[in-house]
Structures are given as structure tokens and as C-alpha cells.
N, C-alpha and C positions, 0 to 999 in steps of 0.2 A: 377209521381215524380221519380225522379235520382238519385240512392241508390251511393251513392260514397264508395269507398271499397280502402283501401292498400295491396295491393296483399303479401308488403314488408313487412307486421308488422311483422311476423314470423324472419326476419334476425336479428333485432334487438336483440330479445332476444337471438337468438344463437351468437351476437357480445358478450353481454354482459356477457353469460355463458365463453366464451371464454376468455375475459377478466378477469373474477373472479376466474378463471382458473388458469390463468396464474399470478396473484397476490398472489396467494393463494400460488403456487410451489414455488413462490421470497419468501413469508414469511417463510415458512417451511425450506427453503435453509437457510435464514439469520437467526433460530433460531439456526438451526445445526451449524453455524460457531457459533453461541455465546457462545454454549455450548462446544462447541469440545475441550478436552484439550490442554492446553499454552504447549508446548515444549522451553525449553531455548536456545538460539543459540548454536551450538558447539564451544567448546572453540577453540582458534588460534593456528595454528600449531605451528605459533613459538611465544616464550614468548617473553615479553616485556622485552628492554634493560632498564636498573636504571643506566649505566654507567653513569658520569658525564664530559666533557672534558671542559678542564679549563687550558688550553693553552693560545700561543697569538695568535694564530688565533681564526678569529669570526666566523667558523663554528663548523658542529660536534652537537652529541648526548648529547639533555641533558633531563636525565630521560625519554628516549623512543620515544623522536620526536629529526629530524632532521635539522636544523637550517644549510642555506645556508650563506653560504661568501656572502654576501651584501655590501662588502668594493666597495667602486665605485662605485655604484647607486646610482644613484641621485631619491630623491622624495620618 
């Protein structure tokens, strides 16, 4: 009789140590980001404008955003 044998069985297991490995480092990395403290953005160099323009033209600053002349566009 003809003993059949996997010479390969041994890789498997070093795939899998490998693998558990390398999931295990992803989880420990994704626990540190969970944990790691929130820092708030740095505030903006420059402050927001509250001017108001209220002219006859349709452009200009109102309350910190800029609004384009739109006269003549179509759509």
C-alpha cells in the first residue's frame, strides 16, 4: 500500500500564522486611532466678514460668502 503524504501541510499553517499576524497589527493600529485623542481644527487666519452690501449691484459680501454678478446668465 501507498502512504500518500503532503510534504505542503507545514505552509499552510505558517500562511495562516501569517495572516493572524498581520490582522491582529490592523486591529491594534485601529484601536490606537480610536483611542487617540480628537484635536480640533486650528482656527482660520483670517476671520469671517458679517459686512453686509446692499447696493444696486447683485454682487458682494453678504455675511462672509461671496455672491457673483450673475446679471446676464442665462439658466
Amino acid at each position: 500500500m501507498k502512504i500518500r503524504s503532503n510534504l505542503r501541510a507545514g505552509d499552510a499553517l505558517s500562511q495562516c500564522q501569517k495572516e493572524r499576524d498581520y490582522w491582529k497589527a490592523q486591529a491594534e493600529y485601529m484601536e490606537a486611532l480610536a483611542t487617540a485623542p480628537v484635536y480640533p481644527n486650528p482656527p482660520s487666519t483670517t476671520p469671517p466678514t458679517t459686512t453686509t452690501t446692499t447696493t444696486g449691484s447683485s454682487c458682494g459680501w453678504i455675511n462672509g460668502v461671496y455672491y457673483a454678478d450673475r446679471s446676464g446668465v442665462c439658466g
